[in-house]
N, C-alpha and C positions, 0 to 999 in steps of 0.2 A: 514665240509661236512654237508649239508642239507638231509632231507629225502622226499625233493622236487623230483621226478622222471622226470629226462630227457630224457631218451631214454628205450622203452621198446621194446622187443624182445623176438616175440612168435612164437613159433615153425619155424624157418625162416628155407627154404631149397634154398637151387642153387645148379640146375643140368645143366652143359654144357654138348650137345649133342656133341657124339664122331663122326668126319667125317672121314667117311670110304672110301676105295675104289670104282671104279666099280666092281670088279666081289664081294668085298666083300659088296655091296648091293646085289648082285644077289643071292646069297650064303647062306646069313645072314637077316633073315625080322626083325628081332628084335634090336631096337634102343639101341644104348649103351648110357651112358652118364655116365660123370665123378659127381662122388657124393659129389662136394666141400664139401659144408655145406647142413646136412643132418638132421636137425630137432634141435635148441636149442634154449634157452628160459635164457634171464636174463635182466636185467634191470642197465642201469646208473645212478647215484643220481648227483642233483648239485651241485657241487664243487668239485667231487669226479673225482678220478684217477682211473677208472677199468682196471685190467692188462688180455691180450687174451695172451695166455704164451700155448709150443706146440713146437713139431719139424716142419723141414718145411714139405709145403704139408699137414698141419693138416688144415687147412681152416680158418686160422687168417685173412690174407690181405686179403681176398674175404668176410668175415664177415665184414669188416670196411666197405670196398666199396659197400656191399649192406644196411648198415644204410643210407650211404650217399647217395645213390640211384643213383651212377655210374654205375653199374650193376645191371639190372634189377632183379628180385624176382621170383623164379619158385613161391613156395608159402609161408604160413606164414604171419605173418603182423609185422611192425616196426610202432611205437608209437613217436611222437618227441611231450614233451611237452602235452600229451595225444591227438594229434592230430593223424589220421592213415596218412602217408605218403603212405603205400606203393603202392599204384596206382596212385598217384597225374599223371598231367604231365609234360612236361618239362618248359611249361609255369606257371603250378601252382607252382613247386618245385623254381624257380627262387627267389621271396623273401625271400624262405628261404635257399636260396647257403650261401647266407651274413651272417648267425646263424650258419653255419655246416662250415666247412670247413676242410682242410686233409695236412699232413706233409709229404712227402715222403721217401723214404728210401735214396734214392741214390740224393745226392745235387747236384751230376755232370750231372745229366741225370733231372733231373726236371726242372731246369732252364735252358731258354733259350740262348746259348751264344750271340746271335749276340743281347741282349736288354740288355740294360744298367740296373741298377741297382733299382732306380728312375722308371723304365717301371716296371721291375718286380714287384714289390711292388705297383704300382700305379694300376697294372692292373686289380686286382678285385674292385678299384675304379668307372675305366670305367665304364667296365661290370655290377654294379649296379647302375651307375649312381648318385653314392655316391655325389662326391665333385669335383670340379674344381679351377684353380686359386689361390691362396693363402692357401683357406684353405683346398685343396689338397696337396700342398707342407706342411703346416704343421702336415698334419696327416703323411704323407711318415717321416717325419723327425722324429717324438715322434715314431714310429714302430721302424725304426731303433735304436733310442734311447734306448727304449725296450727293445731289446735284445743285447743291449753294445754296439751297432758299434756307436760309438760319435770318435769325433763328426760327426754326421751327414751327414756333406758336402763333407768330406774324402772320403763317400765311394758312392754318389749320382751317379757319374758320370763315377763310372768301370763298366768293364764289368765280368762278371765270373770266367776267365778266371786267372784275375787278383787277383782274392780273395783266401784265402787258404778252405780248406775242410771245417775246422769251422767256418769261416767267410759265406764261401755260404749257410751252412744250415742255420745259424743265419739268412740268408737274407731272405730262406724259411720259418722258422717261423714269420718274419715279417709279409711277403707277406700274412699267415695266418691269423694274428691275428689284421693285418689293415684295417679288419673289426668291429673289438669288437665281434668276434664270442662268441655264448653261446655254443661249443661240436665242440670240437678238435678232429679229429682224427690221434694217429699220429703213423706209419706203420715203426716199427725201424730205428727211427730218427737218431742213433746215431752208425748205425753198420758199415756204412761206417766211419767211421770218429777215429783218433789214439785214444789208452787208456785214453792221457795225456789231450784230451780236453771232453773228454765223459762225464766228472760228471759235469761242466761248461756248457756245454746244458742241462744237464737233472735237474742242480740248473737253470736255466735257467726257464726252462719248467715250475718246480713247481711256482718259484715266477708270472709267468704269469699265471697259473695256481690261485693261491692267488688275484693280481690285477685285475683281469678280471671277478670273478666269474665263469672261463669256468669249464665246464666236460670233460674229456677226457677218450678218449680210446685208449690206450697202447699197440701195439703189437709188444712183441716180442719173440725169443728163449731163454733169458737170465733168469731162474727164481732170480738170486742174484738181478741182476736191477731189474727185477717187486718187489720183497721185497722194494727194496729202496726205488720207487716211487708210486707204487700203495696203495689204501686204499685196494683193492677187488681183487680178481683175478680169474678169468676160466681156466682150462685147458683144453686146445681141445686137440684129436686124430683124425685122419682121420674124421672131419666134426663132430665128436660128443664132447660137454662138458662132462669131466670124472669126475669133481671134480670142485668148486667153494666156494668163503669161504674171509673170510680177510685174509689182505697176512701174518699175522702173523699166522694162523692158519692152512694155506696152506703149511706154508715151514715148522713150528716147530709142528705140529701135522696133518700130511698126512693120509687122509683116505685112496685113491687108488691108488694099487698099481704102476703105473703109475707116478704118485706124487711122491710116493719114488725115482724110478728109477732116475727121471730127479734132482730130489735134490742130490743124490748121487754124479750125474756130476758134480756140481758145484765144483770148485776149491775150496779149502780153505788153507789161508797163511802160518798156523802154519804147520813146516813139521812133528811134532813132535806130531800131532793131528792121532789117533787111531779112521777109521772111516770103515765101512765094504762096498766095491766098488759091486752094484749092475748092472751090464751089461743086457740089454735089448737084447736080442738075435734076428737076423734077420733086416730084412727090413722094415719098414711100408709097409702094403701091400695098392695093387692096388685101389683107389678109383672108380677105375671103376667097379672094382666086389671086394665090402669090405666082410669081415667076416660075418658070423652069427653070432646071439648071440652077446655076447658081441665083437665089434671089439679090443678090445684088448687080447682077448684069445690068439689069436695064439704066443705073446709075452711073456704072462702074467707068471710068474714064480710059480705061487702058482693058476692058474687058473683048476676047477676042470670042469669034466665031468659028466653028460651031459648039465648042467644047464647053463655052462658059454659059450656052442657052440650053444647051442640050441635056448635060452631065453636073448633077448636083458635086461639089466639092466635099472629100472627108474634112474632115478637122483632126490634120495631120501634124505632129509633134515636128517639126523642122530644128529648131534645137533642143537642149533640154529644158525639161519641164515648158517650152515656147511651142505652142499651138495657132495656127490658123487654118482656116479653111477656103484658100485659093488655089486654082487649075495654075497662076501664074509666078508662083513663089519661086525666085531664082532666075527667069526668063531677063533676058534683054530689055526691053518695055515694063517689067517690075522693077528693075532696078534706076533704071531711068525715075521712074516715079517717084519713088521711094527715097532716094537719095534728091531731091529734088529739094 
């Protein structure tokens, strides 16, 4: 990992406006809107694997798709390579599709069934105008090679349909990376897909990850996978980073409260392992009308009054490069918890 800065990200917000009724225009003057992503700030390094880790609804996949500038930007700015992307237009952003590119969650729903295989993979060729002829087919053939489907010609000429769960994503990470992208994003590659082939895509991932030189960005619910694969990690709540840090410092020394919680859930093999089960009480609430104060108060186990209803928390650096964003970090009743 380089301390080259690939993707930066400051104060980035998306609000989708809520559509309402008629009489509930008539009714109602004042605009709703859902607070996907509501102000955060971090940065990806080259070669580096950043994990966005979060229930769902916390504003992971709508963070990736607005670096990539699929979803446009209430406000905020995105940095690619210290360039501002985030007003380009669709003309300007076009050379740079070929450098960005995104893995989908669902391989059965990303890919086209009725295009062959060969189309698939070929088709961000096209679209930039890449390669034709020969040495079109051998870029298609080395992508698939890439990510194991050899030999090559076995699988040129299926369609989808025909491929199992982990062969189609493979196909989708192909299709990715048959550009030479510099910044993967990739939106739970592997949660569709059985146990028994998940760690064979995400070894997958890192070795292309390694051959490529790319950066990526990780989203998923899994904090054990982010351990595995990430150098960094964020965690988001409802649109806010609570906590960020290396994933080792994330999972095995948790500043906020939050952090604990989700580490809690993680499974672990031994049964015979004595560990204290922290239950997060209630719902996420509505992003349409979040909390005050800190949005995770109304959860928060150890959240006190009035400070933590009242006064939104910065996302304060407490060690190095260790960031969270808790009123209670240090306090008597944090450490109780925390240590717990």
């Amino acid at each position: 990992m380089s301390d080259e800065t690939v993707i930066k990200v400051k104060n980035l917000v998306k609000w989708f406006p809520v559509r309402m009724g008629f009489l509930s225009t008539i009714f109602t003057r004042r605009q709703l809107f859902v607070k996907a992503v509501d102000g955060i700030d971090f940065d990806i390094r080259k070669k580096e694997v950043f994990g966005l880790v979060g229930e769902s609804g916390s504003g992971k996949t709508t963070t990736g798709r607005l670096i990539l500038r699929l979803t446009d930007v209430t406000s905020g700015t995105i940095e690619f390579e210290g360039k501002d992307i985030t007003s380009l237009s669709d003309q300007e952003l076009k050379p740079l599709r070929k450098r960005m590119q995104i893995v989908f969650q669902d391989p059965y729903e990303s890919l086209n069934p009725r295009m062959l295989v060969r189309d698939i993979v070929s088709e961000p060729l096209h679209v930039q105008g890449v390669a034709g002829g020969e040495d079109e087919k051998k870029l298609i053939t080395r992508a698939l090679e890439d990510v194991e489907l050899a030999p090559a010609e076995e699988f040129l000429y299926r369609f989808p349909h025909e491929l199992s769960g982990g062969q189609r994503q493979r196909v989708a990470v192909a299709r990715a990376f048959v550009l030479s992208p510099d910044f993967i994003v990739a939106d739970e590659p592997v949660s569709m897909l059985d146990v028994s082939i998940r760690a064979e895509i995400l070894d997958l991932m890192i070795n292309l990850v390694d051959k490529f030189g790319a950066s990526f960005l990780y989203v998923t619910h899994d904090l054990a996978l982010a351990r595995h694969l990430c150098n960094r990690i964020g965690v988001m709540y409802l649109g806010k980073i609570m906590e960020r840090g290396t994933a080792e410092k994330i999972v095995y020394e948790p500043l906020h409260p939050y952090t604990k919680a989700l580490i809690s859930a993680v499974p672990v093999p031994d049964p015979t392992t004595k560990r204290s089960e922290i239950v997060i009480k209630g719902e996420i609430p509505s992003p349409i009308n979040p909390p005050s104060g800190c949005r995770f108060h109304t959860r928060c186990p150890i959240a006190e009054f009035p400070i933590c209803k009242e006064k939104e928390p910065p996302l304060n650096e407490n060690e190095s490069g260790h960031f969270a964003a808790c009123h209670l970090v240090g306090t008597t009743s944090w450490k109780k918890y925390i240590t717990a």
